[in-house]
OpenMM code with the backbone's topology and positions (N, CA, C; nanometers):
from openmm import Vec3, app, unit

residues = "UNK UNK UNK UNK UNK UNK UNK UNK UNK UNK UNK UNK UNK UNK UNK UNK UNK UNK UNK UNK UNK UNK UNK UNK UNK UNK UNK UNK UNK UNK UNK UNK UNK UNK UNK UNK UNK UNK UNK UNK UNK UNK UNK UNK UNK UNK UNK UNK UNK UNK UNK UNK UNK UNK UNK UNK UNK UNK UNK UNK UNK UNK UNK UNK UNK UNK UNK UNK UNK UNK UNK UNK UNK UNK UNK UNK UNK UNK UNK UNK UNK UNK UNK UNK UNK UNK UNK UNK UNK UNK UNK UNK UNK UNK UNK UNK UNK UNK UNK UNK UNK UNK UNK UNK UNK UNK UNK UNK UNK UNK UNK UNK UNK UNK UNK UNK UNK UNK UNK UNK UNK UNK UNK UNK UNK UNK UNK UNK UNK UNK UNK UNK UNK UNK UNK UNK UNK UNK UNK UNK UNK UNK UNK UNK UNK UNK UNK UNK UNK UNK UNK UNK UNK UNK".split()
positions = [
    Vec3(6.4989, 9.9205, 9.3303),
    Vec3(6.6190, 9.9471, 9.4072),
    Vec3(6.7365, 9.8636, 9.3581),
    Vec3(6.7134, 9.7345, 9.2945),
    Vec3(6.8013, 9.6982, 9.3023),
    Vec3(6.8771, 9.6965, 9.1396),
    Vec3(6.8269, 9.7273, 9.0847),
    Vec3(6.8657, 9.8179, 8.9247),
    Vec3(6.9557, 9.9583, 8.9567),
    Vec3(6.9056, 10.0357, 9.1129),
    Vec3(6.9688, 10.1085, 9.1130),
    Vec3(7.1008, 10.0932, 9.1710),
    Vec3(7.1029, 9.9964, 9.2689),
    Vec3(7.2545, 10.0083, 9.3173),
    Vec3(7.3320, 9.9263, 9.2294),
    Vec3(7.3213, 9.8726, 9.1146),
    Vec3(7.3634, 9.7310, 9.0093),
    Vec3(7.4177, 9.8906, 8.9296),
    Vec3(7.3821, 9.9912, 8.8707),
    Vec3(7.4237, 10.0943, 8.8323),
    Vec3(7.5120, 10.1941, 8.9098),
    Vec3(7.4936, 10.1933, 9.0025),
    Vec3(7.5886, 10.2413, 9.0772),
    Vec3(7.6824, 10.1786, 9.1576),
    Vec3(7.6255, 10.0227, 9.1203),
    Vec3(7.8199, 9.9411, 9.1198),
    Vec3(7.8943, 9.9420, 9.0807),
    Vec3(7.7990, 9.9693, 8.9375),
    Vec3(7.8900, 10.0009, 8.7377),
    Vec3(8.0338, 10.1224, 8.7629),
    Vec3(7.9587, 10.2297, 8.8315),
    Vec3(7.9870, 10.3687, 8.8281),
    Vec3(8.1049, 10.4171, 8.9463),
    Vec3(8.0376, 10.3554, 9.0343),
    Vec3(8.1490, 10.3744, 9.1970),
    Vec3(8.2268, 10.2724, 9.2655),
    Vec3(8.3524, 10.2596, 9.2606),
    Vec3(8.3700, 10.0963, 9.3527),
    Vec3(8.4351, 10.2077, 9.4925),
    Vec3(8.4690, 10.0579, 9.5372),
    Vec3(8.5364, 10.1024, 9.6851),
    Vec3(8.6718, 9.9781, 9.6784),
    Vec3(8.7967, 10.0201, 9.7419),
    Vec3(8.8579, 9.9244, 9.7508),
    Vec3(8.9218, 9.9815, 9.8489),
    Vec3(9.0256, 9.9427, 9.9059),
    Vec3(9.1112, 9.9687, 10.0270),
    Vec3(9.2584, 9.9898, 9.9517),
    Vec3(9.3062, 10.1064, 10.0425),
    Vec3(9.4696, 10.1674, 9.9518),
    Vec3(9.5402, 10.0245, 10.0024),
    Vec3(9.6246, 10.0170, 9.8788),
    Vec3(9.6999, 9.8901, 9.8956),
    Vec3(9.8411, 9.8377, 9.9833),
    Vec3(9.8556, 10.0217, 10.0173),
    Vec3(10.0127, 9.9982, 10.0486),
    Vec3(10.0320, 10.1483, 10.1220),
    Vec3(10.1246, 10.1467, 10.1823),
    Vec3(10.1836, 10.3171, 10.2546),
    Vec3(10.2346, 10.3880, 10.1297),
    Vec3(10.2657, 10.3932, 9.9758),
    Vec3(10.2688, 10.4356, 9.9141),
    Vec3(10.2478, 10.6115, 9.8998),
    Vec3(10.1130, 10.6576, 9.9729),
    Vec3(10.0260, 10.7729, 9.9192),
    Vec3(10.0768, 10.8176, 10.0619),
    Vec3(10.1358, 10.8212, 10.1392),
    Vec3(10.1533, 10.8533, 10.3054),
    Vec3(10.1766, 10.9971, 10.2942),
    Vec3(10.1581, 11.0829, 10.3733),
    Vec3(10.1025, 11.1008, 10.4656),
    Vec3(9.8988, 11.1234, 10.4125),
    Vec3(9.9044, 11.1406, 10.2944),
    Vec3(9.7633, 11.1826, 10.2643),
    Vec3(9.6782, 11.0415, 10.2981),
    Vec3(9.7221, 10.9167, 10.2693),
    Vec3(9.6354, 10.7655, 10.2345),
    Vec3(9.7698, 10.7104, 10.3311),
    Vec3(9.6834, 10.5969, 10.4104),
    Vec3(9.7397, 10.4591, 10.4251),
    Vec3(9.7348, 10.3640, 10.4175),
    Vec3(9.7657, 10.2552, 10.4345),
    Vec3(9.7810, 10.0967, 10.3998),
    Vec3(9.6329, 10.1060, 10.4684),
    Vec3(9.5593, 10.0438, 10.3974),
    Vec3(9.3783, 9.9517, 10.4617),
    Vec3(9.3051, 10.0609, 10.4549),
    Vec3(9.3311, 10.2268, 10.4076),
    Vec3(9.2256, 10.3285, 10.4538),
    Vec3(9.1592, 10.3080, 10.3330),
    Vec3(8.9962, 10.3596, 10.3239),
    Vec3(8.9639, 10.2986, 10.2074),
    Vec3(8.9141, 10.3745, 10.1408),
    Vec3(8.9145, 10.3484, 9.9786),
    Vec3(8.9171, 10.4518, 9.8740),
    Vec3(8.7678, 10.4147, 9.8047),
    Vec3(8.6923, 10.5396, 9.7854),
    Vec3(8.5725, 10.5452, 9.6992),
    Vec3(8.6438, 10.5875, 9.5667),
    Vec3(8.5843, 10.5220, 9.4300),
    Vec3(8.6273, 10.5855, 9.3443),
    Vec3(8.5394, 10.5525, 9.1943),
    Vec3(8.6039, 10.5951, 9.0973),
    Vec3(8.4632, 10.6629, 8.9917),
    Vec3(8.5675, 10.6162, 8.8767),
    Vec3(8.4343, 10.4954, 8.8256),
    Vec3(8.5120, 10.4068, 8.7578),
    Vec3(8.5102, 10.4329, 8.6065),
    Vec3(8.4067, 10.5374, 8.5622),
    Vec3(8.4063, 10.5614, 8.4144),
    Vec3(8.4815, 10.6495, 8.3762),
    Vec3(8.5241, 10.7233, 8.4354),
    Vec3(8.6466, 10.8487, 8.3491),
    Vec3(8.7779, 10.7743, 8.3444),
    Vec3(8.7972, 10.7818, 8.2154),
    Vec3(8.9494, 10.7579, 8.2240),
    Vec3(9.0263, 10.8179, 8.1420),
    Vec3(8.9818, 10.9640, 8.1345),
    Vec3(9.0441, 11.0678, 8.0961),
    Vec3(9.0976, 11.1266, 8.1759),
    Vec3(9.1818, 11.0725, 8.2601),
    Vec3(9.2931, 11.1765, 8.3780),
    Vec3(9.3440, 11.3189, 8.3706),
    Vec3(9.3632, 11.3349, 8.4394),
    Vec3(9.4285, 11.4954, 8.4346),
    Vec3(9.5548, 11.5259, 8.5124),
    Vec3(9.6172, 11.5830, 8.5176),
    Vec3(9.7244, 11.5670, 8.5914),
    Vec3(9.7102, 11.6511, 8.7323),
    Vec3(9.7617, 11.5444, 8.8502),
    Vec3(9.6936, 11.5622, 8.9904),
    Vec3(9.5855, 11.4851, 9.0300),
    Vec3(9.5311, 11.3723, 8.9681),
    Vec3(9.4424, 11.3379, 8.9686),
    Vec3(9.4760, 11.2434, 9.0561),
    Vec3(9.4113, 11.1558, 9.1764),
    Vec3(9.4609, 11.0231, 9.2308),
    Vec3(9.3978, 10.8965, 9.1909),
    Vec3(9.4338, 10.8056, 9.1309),
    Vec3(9.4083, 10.7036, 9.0554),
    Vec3(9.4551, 10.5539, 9.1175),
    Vec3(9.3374, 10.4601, 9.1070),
    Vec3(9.3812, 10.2968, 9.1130),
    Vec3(9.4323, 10.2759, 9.0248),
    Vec3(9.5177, 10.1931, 8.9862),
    Vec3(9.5570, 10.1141, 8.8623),
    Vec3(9.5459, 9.9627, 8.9088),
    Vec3(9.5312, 9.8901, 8.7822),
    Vec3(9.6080, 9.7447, 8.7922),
    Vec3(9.7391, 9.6997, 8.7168),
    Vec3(9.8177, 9.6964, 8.7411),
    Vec3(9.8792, 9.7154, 8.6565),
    Vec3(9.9932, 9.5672, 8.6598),
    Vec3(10.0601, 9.5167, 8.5379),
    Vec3(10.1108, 9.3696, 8.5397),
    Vec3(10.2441, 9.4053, 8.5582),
    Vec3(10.3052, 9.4058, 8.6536),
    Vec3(10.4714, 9.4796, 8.6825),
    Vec3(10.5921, 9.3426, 8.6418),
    Vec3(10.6753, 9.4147, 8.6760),
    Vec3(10.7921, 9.2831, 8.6401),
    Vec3(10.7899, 9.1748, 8.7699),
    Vec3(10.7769, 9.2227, 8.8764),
    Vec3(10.7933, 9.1533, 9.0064),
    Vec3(10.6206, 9.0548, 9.0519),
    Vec3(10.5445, 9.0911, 8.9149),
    Vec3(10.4272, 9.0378, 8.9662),
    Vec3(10.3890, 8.9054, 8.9207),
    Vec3(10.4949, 8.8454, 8.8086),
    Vec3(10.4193, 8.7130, 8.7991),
    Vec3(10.3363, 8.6868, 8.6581),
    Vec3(10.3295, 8.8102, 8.5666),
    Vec3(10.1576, 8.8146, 8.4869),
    Vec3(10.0705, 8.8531, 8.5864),
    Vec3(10.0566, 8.9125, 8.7231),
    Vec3(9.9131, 8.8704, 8.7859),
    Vec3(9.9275, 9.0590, 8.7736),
    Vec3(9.8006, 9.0784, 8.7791),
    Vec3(9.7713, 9.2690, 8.8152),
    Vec3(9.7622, 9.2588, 8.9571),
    Vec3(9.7993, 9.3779, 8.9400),
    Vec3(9.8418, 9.4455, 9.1332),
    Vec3(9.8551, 9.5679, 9.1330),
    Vec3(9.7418, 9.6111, 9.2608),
    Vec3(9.6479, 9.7072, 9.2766),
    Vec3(9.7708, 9.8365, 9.2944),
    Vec3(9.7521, 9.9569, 9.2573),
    Vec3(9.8510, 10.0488, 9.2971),
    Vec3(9.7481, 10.1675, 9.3141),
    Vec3(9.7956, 10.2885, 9.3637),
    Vec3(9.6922, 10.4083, 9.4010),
    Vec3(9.8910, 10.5374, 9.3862),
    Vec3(9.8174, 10.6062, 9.2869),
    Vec3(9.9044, 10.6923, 9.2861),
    Vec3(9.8605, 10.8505, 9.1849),
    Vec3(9.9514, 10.9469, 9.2407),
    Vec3(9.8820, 11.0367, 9.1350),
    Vec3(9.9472, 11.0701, 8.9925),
    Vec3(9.8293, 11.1279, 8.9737),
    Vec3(9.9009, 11.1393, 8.7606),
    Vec3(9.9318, 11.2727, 8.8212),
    Vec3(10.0982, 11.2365, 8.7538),
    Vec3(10.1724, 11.4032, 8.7169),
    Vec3(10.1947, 11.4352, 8.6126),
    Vec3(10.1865, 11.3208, 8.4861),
    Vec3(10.1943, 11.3924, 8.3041),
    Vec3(10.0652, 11.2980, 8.2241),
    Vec3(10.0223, 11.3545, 8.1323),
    Vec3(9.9454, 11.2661, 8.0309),
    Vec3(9.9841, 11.3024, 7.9108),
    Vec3(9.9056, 11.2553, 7.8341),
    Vec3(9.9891, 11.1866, 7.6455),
    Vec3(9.9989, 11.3421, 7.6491),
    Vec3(10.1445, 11.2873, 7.5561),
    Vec3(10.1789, 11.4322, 7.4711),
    Vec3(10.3004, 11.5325, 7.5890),
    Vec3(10.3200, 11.4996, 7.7322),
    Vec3(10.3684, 11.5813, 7.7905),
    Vec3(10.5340, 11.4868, 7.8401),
    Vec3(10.6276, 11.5517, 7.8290),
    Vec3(10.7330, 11.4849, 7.8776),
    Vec3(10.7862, 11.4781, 8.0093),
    Vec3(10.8496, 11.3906, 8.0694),
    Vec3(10.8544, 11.3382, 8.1871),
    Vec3(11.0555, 11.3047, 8.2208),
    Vec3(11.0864, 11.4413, 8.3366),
    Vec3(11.2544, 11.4051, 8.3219),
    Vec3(11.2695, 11.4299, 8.4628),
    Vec3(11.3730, 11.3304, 8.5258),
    Vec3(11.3587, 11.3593, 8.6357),
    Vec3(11.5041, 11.3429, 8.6875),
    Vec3(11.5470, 11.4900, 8.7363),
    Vec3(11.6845, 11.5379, 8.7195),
    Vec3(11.7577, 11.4836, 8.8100),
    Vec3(11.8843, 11.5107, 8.7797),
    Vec3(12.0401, 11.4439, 8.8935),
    Vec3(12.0195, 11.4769, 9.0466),
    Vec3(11.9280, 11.5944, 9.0418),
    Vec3(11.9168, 11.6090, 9.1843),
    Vec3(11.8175, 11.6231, 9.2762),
    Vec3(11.7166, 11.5150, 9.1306),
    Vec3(11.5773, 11.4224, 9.2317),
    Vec3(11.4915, 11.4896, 9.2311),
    Vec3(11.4556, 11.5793, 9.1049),
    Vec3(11.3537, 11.6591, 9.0963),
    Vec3(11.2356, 11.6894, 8.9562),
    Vec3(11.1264, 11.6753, 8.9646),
    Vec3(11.0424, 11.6521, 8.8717),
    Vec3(11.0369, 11.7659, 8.7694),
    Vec3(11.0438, 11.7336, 8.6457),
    Vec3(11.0511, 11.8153, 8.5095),
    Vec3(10.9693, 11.7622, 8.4037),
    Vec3(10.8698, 11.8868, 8.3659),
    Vec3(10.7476, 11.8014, 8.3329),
    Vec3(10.7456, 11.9192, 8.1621),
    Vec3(10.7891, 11.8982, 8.0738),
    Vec3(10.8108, 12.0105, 7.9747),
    Vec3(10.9336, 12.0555, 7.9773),
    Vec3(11.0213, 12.0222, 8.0699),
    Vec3(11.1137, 12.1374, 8.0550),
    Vec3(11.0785, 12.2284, 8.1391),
    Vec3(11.0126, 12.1775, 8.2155),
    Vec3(10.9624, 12.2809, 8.3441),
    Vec3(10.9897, 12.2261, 8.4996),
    Vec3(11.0861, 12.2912, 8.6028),
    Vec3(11.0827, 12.2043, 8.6884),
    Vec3(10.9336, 12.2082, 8.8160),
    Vec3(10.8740, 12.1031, 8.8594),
    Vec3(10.7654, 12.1104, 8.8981),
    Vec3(10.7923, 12.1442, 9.0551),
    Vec3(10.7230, 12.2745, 9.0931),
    Vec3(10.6539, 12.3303, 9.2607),
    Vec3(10.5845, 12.2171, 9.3123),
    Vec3(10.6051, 12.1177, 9.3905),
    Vec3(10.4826, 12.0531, 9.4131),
    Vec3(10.5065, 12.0341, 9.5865),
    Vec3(10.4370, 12.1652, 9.6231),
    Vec3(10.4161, 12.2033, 9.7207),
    Vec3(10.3727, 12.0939, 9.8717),
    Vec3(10.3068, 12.0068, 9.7970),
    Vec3(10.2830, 11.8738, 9.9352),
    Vec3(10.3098, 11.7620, 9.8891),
    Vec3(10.4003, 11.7598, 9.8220),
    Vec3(10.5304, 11.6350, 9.7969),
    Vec3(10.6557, 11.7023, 9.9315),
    Vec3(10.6660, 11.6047, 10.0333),
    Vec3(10.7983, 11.6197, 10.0921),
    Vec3(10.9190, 11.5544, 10.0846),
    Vec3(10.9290, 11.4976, 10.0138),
    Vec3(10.9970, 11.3812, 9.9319),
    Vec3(11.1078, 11.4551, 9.8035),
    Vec3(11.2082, 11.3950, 9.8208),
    Vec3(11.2791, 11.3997, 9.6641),
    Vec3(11.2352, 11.3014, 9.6026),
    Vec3(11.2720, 11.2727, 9.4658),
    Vec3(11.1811, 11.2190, 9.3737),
    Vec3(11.3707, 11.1602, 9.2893),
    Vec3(11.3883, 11.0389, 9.3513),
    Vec3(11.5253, 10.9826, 9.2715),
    Vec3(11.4734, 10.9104, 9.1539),
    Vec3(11.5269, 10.9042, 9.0923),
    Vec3(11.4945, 10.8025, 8.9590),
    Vec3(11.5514, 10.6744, 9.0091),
    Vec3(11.4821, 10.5694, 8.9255),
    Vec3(11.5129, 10.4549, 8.9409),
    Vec3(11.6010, 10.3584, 8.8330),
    Vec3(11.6648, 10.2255, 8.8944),
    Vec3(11.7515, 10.1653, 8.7915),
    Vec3(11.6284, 10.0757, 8.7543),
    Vec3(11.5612, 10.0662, 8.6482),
    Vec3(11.4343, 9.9983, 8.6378),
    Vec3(11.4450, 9.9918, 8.4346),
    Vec3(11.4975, 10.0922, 8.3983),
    Vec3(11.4941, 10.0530, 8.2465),
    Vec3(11.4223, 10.1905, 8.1916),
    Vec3(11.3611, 10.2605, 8.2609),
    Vec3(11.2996, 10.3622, 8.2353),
    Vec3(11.3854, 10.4706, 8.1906),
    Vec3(11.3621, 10.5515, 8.0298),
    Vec3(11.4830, 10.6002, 7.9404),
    Vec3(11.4169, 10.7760, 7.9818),
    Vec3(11.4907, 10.8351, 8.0060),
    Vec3(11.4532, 10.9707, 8.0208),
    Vec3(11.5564, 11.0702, 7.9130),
    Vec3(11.4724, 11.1692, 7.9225),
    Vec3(11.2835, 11.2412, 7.8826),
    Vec3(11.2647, 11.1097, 7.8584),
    Vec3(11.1469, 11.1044, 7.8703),
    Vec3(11.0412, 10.9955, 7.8319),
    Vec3(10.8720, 11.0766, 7.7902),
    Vec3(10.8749, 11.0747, 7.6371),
    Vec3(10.7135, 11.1437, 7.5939),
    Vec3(10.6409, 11.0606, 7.6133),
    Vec3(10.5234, 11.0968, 7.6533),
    Vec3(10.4191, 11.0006, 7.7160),
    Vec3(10.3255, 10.9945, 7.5578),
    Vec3(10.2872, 10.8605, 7.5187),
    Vec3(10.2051, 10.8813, 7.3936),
    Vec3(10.0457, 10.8633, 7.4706),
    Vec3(9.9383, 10.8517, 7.3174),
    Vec3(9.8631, 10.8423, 7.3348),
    Vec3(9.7754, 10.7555, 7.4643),
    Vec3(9.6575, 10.7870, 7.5167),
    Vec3(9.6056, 10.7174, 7.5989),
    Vec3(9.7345, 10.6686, 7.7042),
    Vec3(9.8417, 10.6886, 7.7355),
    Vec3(9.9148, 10.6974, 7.8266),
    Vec3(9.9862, 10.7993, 7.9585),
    Vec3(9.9277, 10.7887, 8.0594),
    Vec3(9.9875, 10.9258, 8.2087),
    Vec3(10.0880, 10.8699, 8.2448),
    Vec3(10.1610, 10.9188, 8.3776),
    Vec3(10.2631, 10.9010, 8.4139),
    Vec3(10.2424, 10.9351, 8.5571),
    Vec3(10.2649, 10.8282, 8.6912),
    Vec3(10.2064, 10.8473, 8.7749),
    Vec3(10.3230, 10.8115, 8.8760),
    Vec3(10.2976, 10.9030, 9.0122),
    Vec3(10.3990, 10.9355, 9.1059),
    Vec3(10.3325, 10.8964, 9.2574),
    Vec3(10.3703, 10.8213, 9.3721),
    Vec3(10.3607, 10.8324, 9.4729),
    Vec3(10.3583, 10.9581, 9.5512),
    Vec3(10.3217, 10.9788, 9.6461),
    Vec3(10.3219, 11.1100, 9.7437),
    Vec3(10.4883, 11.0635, 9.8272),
    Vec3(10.5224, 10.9323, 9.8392),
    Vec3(10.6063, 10.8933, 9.9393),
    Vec3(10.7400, 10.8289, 9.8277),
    Vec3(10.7453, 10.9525, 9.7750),
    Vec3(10.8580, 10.9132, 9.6455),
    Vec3(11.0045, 10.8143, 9.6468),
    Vec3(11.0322, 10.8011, 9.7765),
    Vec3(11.1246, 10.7357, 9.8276),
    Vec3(11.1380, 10.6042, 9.8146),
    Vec3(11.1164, 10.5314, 9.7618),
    Vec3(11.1262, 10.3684, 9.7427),
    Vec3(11.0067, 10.3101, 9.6826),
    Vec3(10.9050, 10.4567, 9.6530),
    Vec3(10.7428, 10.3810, 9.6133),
    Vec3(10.7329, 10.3115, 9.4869),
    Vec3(10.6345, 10.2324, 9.4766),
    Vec3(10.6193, 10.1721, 9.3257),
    Vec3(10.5284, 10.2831, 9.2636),
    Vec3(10.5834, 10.2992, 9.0856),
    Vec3(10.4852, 10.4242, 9.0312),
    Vec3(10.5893, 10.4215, 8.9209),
    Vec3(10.5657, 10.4685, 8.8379),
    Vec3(10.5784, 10.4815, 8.6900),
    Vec3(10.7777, 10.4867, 8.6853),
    Vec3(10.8272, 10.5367, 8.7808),
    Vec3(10.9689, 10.5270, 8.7372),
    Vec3(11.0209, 10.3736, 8.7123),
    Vec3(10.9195, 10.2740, 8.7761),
    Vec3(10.9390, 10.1458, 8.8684),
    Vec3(10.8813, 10.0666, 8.7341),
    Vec3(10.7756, 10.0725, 8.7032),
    Vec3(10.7095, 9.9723, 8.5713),
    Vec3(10.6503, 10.0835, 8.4606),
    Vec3(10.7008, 10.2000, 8.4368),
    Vec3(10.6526, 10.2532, 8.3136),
    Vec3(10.6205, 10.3289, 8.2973),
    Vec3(10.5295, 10.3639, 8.1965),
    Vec3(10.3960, 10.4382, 8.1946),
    Vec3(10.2426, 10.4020, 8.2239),
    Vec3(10.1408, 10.4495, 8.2215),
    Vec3(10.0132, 10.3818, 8.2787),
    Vec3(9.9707, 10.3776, 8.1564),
    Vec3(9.8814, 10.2944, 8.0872),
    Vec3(9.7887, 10.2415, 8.0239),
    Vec3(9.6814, 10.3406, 8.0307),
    Vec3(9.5977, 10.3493, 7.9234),
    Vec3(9.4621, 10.4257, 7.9987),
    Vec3(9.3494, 10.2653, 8.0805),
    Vec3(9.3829, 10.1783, 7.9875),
    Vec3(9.2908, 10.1085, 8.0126),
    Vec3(9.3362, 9.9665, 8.1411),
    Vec3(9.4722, 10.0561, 8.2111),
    Vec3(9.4712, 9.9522, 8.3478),
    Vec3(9.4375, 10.0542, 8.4635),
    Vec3(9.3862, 10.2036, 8.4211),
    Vec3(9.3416, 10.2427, 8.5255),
    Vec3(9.2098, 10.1961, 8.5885),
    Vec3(9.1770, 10.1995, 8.6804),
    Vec3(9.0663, 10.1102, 8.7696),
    Vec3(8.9340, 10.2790, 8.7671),
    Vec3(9.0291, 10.3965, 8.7997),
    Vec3(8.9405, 10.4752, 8.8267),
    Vec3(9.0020, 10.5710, 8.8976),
    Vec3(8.9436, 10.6631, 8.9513),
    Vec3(8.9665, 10.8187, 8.9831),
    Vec3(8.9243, 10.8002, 9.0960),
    Vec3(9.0064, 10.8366, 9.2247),
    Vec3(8.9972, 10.8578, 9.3610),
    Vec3(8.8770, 10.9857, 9.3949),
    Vec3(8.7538, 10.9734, 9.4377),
    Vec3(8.6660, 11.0705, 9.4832),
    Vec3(8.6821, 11.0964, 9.6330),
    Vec3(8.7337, 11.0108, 9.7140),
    Vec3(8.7154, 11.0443, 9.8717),
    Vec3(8.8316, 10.9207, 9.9169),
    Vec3(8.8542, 10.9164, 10.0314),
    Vec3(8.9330, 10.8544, 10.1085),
    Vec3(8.8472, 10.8549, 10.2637),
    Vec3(8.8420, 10.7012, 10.3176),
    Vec3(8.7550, 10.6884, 10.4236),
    Vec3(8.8910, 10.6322, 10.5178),
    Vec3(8.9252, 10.7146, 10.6193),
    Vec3(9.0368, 10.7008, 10.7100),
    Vec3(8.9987, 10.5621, 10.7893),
    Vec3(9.0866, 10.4297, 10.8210),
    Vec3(9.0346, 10.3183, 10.8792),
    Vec3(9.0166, 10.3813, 11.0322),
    Vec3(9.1357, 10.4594, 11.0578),
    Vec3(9.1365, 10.5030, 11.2082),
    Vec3(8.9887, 10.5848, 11.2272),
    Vec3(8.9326, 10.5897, 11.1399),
    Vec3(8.8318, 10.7096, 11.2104),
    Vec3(8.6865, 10.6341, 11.1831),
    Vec3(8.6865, 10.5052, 11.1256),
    Vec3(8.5499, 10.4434, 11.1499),
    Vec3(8.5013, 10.3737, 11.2432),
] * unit.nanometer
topology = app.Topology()
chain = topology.addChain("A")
for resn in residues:
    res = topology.addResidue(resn, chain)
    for name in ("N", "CA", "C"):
        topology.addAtom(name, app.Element.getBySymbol(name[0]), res)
């Protein structure tokens, strides 16, 4: 037994969403199962990161957000707060949010290269997420969101 859950520590963590960020879907303390070996994202995918921001010090700090571009796809986000992913403007049907760009340094279009996504809050309004510190790394993602355990409902 205990080989088996030491492997399936490897494979699954759990951590708690870090912030109101993901709102209305995730909230601050609800807690996230997630699947730590893929880190081949897809776009839509909901993802931990760690990631070393300007406001952090050097220290990593936990973020939960979803991928809306990966390598190879471009990322523009227009005068009137709206996501363009190709040259395509994006439907994203349970985003209620405009999506402003930020004064952060971030140069648009922006092509996403190799082993690099591009990741967006649900609560686009002031959230931290890729307009804010970048692009994502493949290798500061933590892992792929499988479930969400509501705090209110345990």
């Amino acid at each position: 037994y205990f080989v088996t859950a030491v492997f399936l520590a490897c494979m699954i963590g759990l951590s708690h969403v870090p912030n109101s960020d993901m709102f209305p879907r995730m909230d601050a303390g609800d807690l996230l199962l997630f699947y730590r070996l893929d880190k081949d994202v897809r776009s839509q995918d909901v993802v931990l990161l760690e990631k070393v921001t300007p406001d952090s010090e050097g220290e990593k700090e936990l973020y939960c957000a979803r991928v809306v571009a990966v390598a190879g796809d471009t990322v523009e986000i227009s005068d009137d707060e709206k996501l363009i992913i190709n040259g395509n403007r994006m439907i994203e049907s349970n985003i209620f949010y405009s999506t402003p760009r930020y004064e952060s340094g971030i140069e648009y279009p922006l092509t996403l290269g190799e082993g690099q996504c591009f990741v967006l809050v649900d609560s686009r309004e002031g959230g931290m997420d890729s307009r804010w510190f970048g692009p994502v790394e493949k290798d500061e993602i933590a892992g792929t969101v499988i479930t969400v355990l509501r705090r209110n409902n345990l």
